[in-house]
C-alpha positions as CSV (number, residue, x, y, z in Angstrom):
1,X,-0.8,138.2,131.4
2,X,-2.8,135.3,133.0
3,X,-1.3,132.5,134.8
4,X,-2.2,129.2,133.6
5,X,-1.6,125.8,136.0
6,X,-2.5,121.9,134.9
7,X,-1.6,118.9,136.7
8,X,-2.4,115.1,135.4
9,X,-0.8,111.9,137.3
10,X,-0.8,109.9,140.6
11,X,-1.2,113.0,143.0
12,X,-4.1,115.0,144.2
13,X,-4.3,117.8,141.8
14,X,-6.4,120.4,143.7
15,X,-3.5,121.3,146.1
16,X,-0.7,121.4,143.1
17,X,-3.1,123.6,141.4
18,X,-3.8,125.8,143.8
19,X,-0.5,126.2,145.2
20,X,0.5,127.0,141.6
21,X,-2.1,129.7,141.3
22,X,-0.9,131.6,144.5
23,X,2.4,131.6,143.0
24,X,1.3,133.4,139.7
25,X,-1.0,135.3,141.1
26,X,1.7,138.3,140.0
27,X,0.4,137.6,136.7
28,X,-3.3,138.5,137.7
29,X,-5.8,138.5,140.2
30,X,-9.2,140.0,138.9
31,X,-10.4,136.3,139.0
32,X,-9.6,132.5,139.1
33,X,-10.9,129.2,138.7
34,X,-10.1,125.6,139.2
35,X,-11.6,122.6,137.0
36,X,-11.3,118.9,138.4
37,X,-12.4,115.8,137.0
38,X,-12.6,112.6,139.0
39,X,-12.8,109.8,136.4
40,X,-16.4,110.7,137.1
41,X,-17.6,114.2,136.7
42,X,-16.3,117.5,136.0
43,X,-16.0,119.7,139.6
44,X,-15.4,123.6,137.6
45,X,-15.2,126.3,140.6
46,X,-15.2,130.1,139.2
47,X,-14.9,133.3,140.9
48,X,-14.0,136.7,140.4
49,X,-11.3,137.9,143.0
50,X,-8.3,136.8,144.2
51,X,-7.4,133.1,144.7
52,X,-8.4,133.2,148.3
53,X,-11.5,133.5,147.4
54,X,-11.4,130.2,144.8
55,X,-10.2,128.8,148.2
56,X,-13.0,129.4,150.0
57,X,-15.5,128.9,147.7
58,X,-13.7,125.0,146.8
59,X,-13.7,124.3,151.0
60,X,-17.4,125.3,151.0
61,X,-18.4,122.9,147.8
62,X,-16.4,120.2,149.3
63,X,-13.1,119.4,147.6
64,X,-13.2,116.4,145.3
65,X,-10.3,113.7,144.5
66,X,-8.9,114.0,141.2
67,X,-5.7,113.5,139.3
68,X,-6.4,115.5,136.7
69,X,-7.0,119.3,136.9
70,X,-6.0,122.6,135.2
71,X,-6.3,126.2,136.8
72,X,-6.6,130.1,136.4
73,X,-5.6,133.7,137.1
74,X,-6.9,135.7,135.0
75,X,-6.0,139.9,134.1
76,X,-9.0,140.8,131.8
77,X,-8.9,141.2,128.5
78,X,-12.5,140.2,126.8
79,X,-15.2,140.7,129.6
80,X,-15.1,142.4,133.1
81,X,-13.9,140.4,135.7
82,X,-16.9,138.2,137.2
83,X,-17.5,134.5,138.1
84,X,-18.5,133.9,134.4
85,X,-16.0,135.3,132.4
86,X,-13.2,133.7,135.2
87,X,-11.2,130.2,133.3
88,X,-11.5,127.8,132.8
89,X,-14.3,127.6,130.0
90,X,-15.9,124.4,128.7
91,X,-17.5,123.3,125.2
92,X,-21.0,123.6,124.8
93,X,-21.0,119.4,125.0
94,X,-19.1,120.1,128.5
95,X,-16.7,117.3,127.6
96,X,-13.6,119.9,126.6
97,X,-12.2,122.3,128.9
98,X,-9.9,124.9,128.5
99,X,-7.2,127.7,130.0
100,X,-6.4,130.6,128.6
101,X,-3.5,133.3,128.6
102,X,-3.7,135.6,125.6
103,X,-5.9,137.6,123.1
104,X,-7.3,136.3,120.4
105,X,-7.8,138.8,118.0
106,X,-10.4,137.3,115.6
107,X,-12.9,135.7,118.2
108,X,-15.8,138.0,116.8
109,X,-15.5,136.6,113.3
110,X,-15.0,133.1,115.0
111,X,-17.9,133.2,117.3
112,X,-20.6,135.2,114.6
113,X,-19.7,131.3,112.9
114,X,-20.2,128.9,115.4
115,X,-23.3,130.7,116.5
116,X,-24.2,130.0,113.0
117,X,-23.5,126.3,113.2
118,X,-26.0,126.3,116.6
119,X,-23.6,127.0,119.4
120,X,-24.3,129.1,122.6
121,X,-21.9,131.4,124.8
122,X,-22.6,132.3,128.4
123,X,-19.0,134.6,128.9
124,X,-17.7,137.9,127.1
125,X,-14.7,135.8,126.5
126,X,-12.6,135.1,123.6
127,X,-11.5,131.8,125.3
128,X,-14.8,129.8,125.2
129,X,-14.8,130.9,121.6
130,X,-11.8,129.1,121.3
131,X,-12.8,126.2,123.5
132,X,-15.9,125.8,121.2
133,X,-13.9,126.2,117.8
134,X,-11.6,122.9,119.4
135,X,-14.8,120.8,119.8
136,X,-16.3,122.3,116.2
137,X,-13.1,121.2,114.7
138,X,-13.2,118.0,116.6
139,X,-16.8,117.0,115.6
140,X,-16.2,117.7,111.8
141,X,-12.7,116.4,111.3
142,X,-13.4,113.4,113.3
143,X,-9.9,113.6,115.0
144,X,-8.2,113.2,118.3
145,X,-8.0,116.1,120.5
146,X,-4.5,117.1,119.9
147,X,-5.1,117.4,115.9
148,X,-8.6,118.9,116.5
149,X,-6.5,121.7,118.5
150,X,-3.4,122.2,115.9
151,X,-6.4,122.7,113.5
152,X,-8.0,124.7,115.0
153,X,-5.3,127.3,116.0
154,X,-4.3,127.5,112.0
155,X,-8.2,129.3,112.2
156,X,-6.6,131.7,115.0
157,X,-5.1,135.0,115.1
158,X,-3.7,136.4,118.0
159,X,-1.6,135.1,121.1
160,X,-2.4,131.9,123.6
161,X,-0.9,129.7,125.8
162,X,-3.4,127.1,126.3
163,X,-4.0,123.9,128.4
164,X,-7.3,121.9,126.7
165,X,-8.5,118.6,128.1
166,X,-11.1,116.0,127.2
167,X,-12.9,114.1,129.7
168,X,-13.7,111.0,127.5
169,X,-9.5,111.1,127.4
170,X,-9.0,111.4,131.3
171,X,-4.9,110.9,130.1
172,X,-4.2,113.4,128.4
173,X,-3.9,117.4,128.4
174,X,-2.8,119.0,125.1
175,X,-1.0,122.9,125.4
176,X,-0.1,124.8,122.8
177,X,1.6,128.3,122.7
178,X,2.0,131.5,120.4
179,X,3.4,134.5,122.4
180,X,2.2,133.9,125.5
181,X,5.1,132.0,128.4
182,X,4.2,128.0,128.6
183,X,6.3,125.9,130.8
184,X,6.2,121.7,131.2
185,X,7.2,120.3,134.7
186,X,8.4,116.6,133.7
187,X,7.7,113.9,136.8
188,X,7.7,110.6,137.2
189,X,4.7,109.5,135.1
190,X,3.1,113.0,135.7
191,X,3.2,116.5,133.9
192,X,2.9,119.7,135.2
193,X,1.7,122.6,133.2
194,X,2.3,126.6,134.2
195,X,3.1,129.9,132.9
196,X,6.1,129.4,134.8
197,X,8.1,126.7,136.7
198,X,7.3,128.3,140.1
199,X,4.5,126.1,140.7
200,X,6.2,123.0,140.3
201,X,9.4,124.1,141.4
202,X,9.1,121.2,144.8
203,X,8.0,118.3,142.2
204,X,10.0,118.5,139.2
205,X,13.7,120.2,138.2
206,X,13.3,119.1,134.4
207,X,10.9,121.5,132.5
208,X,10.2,122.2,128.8
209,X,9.5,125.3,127.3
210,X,7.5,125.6,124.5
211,X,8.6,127.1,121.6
212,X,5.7,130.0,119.6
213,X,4.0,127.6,117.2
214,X,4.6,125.0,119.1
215,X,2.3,121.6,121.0
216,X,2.7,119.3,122.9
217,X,0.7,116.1,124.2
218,X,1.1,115.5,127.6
219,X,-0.2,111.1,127.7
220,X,0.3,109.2,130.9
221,X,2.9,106.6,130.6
222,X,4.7,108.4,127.6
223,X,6.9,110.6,126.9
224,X,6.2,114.0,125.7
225,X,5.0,114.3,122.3
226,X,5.8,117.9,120.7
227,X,4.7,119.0,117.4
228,X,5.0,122.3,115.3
229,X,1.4,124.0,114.9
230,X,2.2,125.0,111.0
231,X,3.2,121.9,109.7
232,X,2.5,118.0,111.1
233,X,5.9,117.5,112.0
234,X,7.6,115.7,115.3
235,X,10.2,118.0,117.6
236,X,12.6,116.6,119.7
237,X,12.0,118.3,123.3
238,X,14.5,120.2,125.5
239,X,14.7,119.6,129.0
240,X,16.1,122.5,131.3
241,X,17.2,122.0,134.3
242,X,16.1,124.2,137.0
243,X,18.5,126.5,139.3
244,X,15.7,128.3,141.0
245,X,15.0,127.2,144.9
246,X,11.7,128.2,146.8
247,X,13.1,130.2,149.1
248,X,13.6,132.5,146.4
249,X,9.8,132.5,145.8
250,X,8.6,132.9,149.5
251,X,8.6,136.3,151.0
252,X,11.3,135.4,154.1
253,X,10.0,137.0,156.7
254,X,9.1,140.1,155.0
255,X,5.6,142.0,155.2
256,X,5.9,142.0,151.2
257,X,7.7,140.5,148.6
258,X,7.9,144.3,147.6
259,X,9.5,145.5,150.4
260,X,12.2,141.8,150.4
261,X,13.0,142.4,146.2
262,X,14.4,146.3,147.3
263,X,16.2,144.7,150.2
264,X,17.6,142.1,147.8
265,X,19.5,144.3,145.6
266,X,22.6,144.1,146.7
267,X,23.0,140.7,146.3
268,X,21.2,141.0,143.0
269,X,23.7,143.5,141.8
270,X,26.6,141.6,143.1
271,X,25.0,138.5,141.5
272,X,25.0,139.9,138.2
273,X,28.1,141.5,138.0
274,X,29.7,138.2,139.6
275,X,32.0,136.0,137.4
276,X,31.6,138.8,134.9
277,X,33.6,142.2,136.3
278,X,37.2,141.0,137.5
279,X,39.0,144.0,138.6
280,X,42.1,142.4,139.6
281,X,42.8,141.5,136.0
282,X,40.8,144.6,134.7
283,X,38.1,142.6,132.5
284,X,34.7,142.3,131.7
285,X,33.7,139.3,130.4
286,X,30.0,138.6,128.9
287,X,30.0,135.5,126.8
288,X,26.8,136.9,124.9
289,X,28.6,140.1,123.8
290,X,32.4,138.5,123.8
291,X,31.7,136.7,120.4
292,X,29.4,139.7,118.5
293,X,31.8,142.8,120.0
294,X,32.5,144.2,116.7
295,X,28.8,144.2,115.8
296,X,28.4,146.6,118.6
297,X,32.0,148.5,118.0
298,X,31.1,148.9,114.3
299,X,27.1,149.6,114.6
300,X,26.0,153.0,113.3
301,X,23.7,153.3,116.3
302,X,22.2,151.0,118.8
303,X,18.5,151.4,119.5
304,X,17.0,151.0,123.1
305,X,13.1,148.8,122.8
306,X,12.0,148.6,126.2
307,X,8.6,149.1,128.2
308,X,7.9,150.6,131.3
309,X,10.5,150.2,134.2
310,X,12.8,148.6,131.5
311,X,12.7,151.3,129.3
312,X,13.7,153.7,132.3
313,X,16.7,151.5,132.9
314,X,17.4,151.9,128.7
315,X,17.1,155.8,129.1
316,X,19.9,155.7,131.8
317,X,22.0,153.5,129.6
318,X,21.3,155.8,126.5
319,X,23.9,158.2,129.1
320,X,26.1,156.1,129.9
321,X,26.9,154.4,126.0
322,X,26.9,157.8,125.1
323,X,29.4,159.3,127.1
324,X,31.9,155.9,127.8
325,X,31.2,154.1,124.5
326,X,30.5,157.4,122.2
327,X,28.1,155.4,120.1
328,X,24.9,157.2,119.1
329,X,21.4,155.9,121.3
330,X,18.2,155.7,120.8
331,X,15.6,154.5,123.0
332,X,11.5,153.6,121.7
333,X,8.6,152.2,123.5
334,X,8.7,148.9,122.5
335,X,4.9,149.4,121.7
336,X,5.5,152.6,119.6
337,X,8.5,151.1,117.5
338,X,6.3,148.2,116.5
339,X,3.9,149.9,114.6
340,X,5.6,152.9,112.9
341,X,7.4,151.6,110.4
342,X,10.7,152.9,111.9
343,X,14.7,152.9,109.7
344,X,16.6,150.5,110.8
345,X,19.2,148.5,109.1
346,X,21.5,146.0,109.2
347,X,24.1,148.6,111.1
348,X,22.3,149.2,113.5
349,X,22.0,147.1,116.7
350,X,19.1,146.6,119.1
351,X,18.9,146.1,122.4
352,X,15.7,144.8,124.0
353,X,15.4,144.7,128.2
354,X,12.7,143.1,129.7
355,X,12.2,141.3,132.8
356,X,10.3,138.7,132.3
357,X,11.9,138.4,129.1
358,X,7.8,137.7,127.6
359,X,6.8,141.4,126.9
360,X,4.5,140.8,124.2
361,X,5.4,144.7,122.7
362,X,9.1,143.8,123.1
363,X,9.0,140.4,121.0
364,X,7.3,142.4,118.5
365,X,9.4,144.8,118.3
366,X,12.7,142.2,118.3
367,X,10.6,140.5,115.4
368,X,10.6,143.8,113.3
369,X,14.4,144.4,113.9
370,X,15.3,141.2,112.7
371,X,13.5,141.4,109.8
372,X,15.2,144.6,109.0
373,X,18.9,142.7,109.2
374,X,19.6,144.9,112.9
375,X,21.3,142.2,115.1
376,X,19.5,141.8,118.1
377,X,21.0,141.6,122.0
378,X,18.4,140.8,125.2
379,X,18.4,141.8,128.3
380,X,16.2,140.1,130.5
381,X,15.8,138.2,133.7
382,X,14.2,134.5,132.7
383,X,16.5,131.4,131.4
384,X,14.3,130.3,128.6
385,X,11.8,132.9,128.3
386,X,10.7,133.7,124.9
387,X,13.4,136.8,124.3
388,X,16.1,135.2,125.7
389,X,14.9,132.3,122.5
390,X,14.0,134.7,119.9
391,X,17.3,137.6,119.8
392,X,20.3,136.9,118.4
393,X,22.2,137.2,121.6
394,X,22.6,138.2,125.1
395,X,22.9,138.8,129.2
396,X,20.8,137.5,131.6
397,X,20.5,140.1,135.1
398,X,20.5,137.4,137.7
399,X,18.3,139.2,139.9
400,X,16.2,136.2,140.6
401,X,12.6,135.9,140.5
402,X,10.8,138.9,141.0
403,X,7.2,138.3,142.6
404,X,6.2,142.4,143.7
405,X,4.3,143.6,140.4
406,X,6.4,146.6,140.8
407,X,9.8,146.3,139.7
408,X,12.6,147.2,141.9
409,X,15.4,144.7,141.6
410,X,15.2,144.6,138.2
411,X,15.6,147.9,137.6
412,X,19.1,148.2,138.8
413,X,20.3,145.1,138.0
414,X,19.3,145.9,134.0
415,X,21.4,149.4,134.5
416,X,23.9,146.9,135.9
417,X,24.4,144.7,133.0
418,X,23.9,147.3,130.4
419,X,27.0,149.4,132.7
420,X,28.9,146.8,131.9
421,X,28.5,146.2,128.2
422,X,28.6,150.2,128.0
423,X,32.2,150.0,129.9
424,X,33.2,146.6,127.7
425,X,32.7,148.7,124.4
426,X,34.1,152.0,125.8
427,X,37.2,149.7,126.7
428,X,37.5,147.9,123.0
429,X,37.1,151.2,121.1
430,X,39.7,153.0,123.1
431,X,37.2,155.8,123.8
432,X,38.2,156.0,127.8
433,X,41.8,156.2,129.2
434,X,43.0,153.0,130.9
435,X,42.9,154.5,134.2
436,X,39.6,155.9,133.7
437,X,38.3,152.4,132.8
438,X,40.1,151.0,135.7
439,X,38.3,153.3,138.4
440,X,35.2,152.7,136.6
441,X,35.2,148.7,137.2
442,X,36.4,150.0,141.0
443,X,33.6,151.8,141.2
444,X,31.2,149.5,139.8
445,X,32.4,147.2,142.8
446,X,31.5,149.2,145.4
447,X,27.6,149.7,144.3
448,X,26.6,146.6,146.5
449,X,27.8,147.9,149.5
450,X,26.9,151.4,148.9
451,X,23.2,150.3,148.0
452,X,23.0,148.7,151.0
453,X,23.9,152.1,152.9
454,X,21.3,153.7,150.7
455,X,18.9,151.1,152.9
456,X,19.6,152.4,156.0
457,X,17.8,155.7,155.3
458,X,14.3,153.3,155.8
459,X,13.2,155.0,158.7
460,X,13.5,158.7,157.6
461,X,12.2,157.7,154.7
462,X,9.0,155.9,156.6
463,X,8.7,159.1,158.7
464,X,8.4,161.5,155.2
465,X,5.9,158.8,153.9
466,X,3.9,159.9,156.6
467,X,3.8,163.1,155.9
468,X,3.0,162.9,152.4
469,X,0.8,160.2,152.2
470,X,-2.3,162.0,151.6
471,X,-0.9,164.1,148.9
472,X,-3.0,163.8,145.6
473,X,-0.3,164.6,143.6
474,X,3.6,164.6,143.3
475,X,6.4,165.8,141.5
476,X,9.7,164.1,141.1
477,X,12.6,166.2,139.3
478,X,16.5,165.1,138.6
479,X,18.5,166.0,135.6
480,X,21.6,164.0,133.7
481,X,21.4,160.8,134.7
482,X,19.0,160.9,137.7
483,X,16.1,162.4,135.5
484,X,15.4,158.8,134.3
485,X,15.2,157.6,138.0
486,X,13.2,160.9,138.4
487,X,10.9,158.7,135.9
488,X,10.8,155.4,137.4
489,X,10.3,157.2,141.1
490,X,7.7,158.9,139.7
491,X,6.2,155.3,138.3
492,X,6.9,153.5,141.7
493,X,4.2,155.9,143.2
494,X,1.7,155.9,140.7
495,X,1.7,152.0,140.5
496,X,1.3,151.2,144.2
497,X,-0.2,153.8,146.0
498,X,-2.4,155.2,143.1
499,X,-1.4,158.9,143.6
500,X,-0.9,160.5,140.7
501,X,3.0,161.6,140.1
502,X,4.9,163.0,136.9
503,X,8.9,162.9,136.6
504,X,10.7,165.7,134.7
505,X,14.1,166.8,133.8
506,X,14.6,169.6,136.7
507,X,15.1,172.2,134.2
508,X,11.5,171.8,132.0
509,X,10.1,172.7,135.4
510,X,9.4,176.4,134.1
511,X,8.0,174.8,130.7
512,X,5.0,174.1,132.7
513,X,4.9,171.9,135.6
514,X,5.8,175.0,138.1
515,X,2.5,176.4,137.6
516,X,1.3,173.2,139.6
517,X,3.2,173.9,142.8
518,X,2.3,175.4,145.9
519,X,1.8,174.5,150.0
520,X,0.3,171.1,149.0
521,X,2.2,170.1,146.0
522,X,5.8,167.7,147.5
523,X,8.4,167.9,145.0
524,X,10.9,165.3,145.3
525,X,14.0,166.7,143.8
526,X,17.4,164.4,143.3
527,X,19.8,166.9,144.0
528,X,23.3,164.2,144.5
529,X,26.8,165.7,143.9
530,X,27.2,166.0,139.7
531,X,27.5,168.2,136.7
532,X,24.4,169.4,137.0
533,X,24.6,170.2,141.1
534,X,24.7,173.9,140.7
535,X,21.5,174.0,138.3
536,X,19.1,171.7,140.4
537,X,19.8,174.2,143.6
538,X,18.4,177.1,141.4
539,X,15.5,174.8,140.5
540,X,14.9,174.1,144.3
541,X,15.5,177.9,144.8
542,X,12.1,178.4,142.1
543,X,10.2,176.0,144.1
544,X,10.4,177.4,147.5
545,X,9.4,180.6,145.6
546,X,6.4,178.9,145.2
547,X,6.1,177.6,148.6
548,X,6.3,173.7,147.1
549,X,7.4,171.6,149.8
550,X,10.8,169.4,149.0
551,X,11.7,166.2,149.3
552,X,15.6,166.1,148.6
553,X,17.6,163.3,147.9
554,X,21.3,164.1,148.5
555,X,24.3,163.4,148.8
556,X,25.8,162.3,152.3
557,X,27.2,165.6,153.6
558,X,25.3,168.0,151.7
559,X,25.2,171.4,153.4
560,X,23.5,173.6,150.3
561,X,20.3,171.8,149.5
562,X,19.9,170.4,153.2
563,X,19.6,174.2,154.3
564,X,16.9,174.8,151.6
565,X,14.4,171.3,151.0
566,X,11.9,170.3,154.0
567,X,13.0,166.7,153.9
568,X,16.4,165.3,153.2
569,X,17.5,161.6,152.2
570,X,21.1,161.3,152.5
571,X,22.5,158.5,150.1
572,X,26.1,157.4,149.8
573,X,28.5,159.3,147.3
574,X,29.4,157.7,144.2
575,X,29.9,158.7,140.3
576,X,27.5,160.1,138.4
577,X,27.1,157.3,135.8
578,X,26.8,155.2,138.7
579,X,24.6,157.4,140.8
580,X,21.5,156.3,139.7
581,X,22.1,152.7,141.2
582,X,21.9,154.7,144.5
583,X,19.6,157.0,144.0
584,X,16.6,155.0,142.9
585,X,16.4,152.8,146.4
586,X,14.9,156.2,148.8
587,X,12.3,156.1,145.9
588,X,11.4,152.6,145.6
589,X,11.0,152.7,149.7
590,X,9.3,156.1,149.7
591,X,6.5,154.3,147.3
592,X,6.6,151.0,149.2
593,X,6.2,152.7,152.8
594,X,3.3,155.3,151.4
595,X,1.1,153.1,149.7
596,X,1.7,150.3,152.9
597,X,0.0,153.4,154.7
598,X,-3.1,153.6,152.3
599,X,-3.4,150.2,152.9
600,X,-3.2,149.1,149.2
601,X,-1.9,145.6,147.9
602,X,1.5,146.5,147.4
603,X,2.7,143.1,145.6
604,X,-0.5,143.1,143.4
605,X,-1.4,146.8,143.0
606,X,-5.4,147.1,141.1
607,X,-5.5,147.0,137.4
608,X,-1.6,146.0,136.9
609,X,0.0,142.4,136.4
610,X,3.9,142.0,136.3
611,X,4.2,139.8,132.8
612,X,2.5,141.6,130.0
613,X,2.1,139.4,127.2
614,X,-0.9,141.0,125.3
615,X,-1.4,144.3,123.4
């Protein structure tokens, strides 16, 4: 979940570097560190905290001119967060240095033997394990960096994106990768190394992506050289071109890239949906799905692998497959599927969601499907990123990039795309009418618009913040559909603000929960126009037996529930199935607007990073 950034060729590094950090600081900021070398001498600045404070600390040393450079933002794995344990790490002969973003999962074994062999360690960390294992393997082999490291990680269990450098080989950075995101920004005569192509979105549109078992060696004046870790064979690189602009990266006026992600979803929505849902003509068309339909159609089941907000957007799809499609649903943790040995089979198809498209759980899990013979469809947000490589087939969101740790955008664009295959296979197995396909691509339509009314509730919603923002603890209830959004509103608040929250269906209130509430307890209930309508106002009935105070989200109009909650968030009316498309916005801004209040770091709330790529 680290972000890693390397520069070598004709410009100043220090400011690429840095630059680069502040963009992937989303991926972690306990700590951070820069490493320069002038021809000369090594200039390695370390601290723990944000980048800012790498910032500092560099204008205070005096910064140095150098071409050649690599950098780190580190969420802790091995070692508490301190200037020590921060990246990069050098060799004990201080002539390698390396970044790290990964686990490695055998560094005890590996460093018991090297402290053998007469080696010292200074951090908790497995990376200058790993740094020193390069420079062990270097010694003994008598080889060039880039075998020394391809040796080296055959020694190596675990997951790593890595950027190494040798400063009696001031041309060169080798980077390797196993389940951890590396991406190569190709100049003119100059690479450019980062977790992601945001950092060198303004120098370079080409980019490789490394492959899992995959190297590369990145030489001044040549072109890149990639090789497979597992065997000593050549690969033939792939260059991307790059459709992302930095305006999509900067915040644009807003106080947070937060609070600018939830304003961006209608345009996401519309985004994804675009080119794809043509209601004149009464089609859906998804290129991934198009060729593999009966594969779906035909599947005894399709199972859900998700984590997090992505598995909330898989619980809402489990309804609506369900219901349109009539194909049984099952949704896992990604991280509990992995490891329990669960029945799958080659009828049996698997959906994986992720945003980032890097979860490490998630990969794992699409791994394990595979090898079972279940054909595999991805979800996710990244061109390139390792699911997108690794299943079978799939859609990508279009939400564009998503800075704000907590994910908002994302969210409803996944329940977008996964509407649309839901409606697609409902359609091809004749399990909805015509016209009630038709009315559902209508509908489907309108969501842009009518999320963007759902914005306009912002300042009642601010004023409720305020009244709730010292509460210690919160419950948030919906049923049907909206009990998944009950979930992720629950989540939103927990993440950001730190308050502790629980979503439940409405009905398993009585099965324990309602002996929680009373004066101080908020209850925030989505109570919209459904099947269920009836049955949530008896639950809000039980709570203001018990004196909880409500927060209702309703439908524009309501009379019933507005008469009985304290607070009412009016959102536009739309279909159940579509509902929770609406719904989920007052919740994402309630979150955003309390925890702005406590004065917490909204985009990078403590102890969280937005990619996660280890265990």
């Amino acid at each position: 979940m680290c972000g890693i950034v390397g520069y070598i060729g004709a410009k100043q590094a220090y400011p690429i570097i840095l630059n680069g950090l502040k963009r992937l600081e989303y991926r972690g900021y306990d700590s951070a560190g820069i490493v320069l070398y002038d021809g000369d001498q090594i200039h390695l600045c370390k601290s723990k905290g944000k980048v800012s404070v790498l910032e500092e600390k560099f204008i205070e040393a005096g910064i140095p001119k150098a071409q050649l450079g690599i950098g780190h933002t580190r969420w802790a794995t091995h070692g508490v967060p301190n200037d020590v344990n921060s990246h990069p790490h050098a060799s004990n002969s201080g002539n390698l240095v390396m970044v790290h973003n990964g686990i490695i999962e055998n560094y005890a074994t590996l460093k018991k033997e090297l402290i053998a062999r007469g080696y010292t360690f200074h951090s908790d960390t497995d990376t200058e394990v790993l740094i020193n294992l390069i420079e062990e393997v270097k010694k003994i082999e008598n080889v060039k960096l880039g075998k020394a490291v391809q040796l080296a990680l055959k020694q190596v269990t675990g997951a790593y994106a890595i950027a190494v450098f040798d400063i009696q080989k001031p041309d060169e950075i080798v980077v390797a990768k196993l389940g951890s995101p590396l991406a190569i920004g190709i100049g003119d005569n100059e690479y450019f190394i980062a977790s992601d192509a945001t950092p060198f979105l303004e120098f370079t549109k080409n980019a490789i992506y490394l492959e899992d078992n995959e190297m590369a060696i990145l030489r001044l004046g040549r072109a890149p050289r990639l090789r497979e870790l597992n065997k000593d064979q050549s690969i033939a690189p792939v260059i991307h071109k790059l459709t992302m602009n930095l305006e999509q990266i900067e915040k644009g006026g807003y106080e947070h890239f937060m609070l600018k992600e939830i304003h961006e979803q209608p345009q996401a929505i519309r985004d994804t949906f675009r080119g794809r849902l043509l209601p004149e003509e009464g089609l859906i068309k998804l290129s991934g799905l198009d060729d593999h339909l009966k594969k779906f159609v035909n599947a005894d089941r399709i199972i859900i692998v998700a984590c997090g907000t992505s598995w909330h957007a898989g619980l809402v799809a489990e309804y609506i497959f369900e219901e349109w499609a009539r194909i049984p649903v099952e949704v896992e943790y990604a991280s509990e599927f992995r490891y329990r040995n669960p029945i799958i089979s080659n009828k049996d198809v698997v959906i994986a969601i992720s945003q980032s498209g890097e979860t490490a759980d998630t990969l794992a899990a699409i791994k394990l499907a595979k090898s079972r013979g279940a054909f595999v469809y991805g979800v996710c947000n990244v061109a390139g990123s390792s699911i997108a490589r690794e299943t079978d087939s799939g859609s990508y969101t279009h939400a564009g990039p998503e800075i704000g740790v907590a994910s908002t955008k994302a969210f409803t664009t996944q329940i977008t795309i996964l509407t649309l295959i839901a409606l697609k296979l409902a359609k091809e197995k004749g399990s909805v009418s015509e016209s009630i396909y038709r009315q559902h691509i209508a509908e489907i339509q309108l969501i842009p618009e009518l999320v963007q009314e759902a914005l306009l509730a912002n300042d009642v919603i601010k004023a409720i913040a305020a009244e709730f923002k010292s509460a210690k603890n919160c419950l948030y209830l919906g049923r049907g559909y909206n009990f998944p959004v009950a979930l992720e509103g629950a989540l939103k608040l927990k993440e950001i603000s730190y308050i502790h929250a629980e979503g439940y269906p409405a009905a398993e209130m009585k099965h324990g929960p309602i002996a929680l509430i009373d004066e101080h307890m908020p209850i925030v209930v989505i109570a919209v126009n459904s099947n269920h309508y009836d049955k949530v106002v008896s639950n809000i009935e039980e709570i203001k037996a018990r004196k909880g105070r409500i927060i209702a989200v309703v439908t524009q109009g309501d009379t019933v529930v507005k008469a009985l909650a304290d607070y009412v968030i009016e959102v536009p009316k739309t279909t159940e199935a579509s509902s929770p498309l609406v719904t989920t916005i007052p919740l994402q801004l309630l979150s955003y607007h309390i925890a702005v209040m406590l004065g917490r770091n909204v985009d990078q709330p403590r102890n969280l990073a937005k990619s996660v790529t280890v265990e």
